[in-house]
C-alpha positions, 0 to 999 in steps of 0.5 A, spaced: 570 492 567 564 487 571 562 489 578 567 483 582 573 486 578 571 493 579 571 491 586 577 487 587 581 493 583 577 498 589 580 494 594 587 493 592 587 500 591 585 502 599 589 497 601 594 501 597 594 507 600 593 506 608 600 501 607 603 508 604 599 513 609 602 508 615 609 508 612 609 515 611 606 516 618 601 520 615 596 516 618 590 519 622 591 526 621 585 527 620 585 533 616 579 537 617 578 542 612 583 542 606 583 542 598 587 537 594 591 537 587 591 531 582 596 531 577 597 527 573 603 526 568 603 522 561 608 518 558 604 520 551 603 528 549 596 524 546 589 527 549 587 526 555 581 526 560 583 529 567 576 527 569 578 519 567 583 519 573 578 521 578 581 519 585 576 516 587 580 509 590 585 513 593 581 519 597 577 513 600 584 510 602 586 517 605 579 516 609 580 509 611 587 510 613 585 516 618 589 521 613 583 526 612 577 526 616 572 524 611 572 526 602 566 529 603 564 536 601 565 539 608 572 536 608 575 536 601 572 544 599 576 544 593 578 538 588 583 540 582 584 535 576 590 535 571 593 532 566 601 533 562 606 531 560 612 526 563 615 521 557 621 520 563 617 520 569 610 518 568 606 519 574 600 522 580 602 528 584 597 530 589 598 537 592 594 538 599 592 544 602 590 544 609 585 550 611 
């Protein structure tokens, strides 16, 4: 993907996420020490990269909107990223744990 794609598709999906940390209400929280889970559910049972569905766009958004303090390390302590299986119901979940 070429550099102003990449950056469009970054900023649709911030924009994304603090529409739905708003709608959720879970806009500035400002967690200050948690842990998160990526989850995510493939439609396929074929091979999958957890690392290819790094959040990045989504962390960011979670900043942006005020739902986290900040993805930095003295933040986020710990990142889980895995992948399974769904052929219903493919999809991320995201667990956070606030310490």
């Amino acid at each position: 993907m070429q550099r102003p794609q990449m950056n469009d598709l970054k900023q649709r999906w911030k924009d994304f996420g603090v529409w739905w940390m708003n709608k959720e209400n879970l806009n500035n929280l400002h967690l200050e020490k948690f842990e998160m889970i990526f989850t995510t559910f493939m439609p396929t049972k074929r091979r999958a990269d957890p690392d290819n569905y790094v959040p990045k766009f989504i962390l960011d958004s979670f900043t942006e909107a005020g739902f986290i303090a900040d993805d930095s390390g003295d933040h986020l302590l710990s990142l889980t990223l895995k992948t399974d299986y769904d052929k219903d119901n493919p999809r991320t979940e995201i667990i956070i744990k606030e310490i």
